[in-house]
Steps between C-alpha positions, in 0.01 A plus 500: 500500500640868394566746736212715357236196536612479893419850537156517359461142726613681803276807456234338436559252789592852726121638368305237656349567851656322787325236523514383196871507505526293769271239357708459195828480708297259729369260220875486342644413797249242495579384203868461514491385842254205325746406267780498704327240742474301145834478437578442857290201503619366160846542617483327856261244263862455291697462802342219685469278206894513521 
């Protein structure tokens, strides 16, 4: 992503209200913390058929 596509992203992300800032920062987190429990498992899944 150019540096002039992050900029319109960001002020458009800085020209929401609050809340719904904090909602999209809340259901990303979400979402990577998801898939990182995924790997984990497939990982530890890999390990103790060793």
């Amino acid at each position: 992503m150019n540096a002039s596509v992050k900029t319109q992203v960001e002020k458009a992300f800085l020209s929401l209200p609050r809340e719904e800032r904090e909602a999209i920062i809340s259901h990303g987190t979400a979402l990577r913390l998801s898939n990182l429990r995924k790997r984990l498992f497939l990982a530890e899944s890999k390990v103790r058929h060793l």
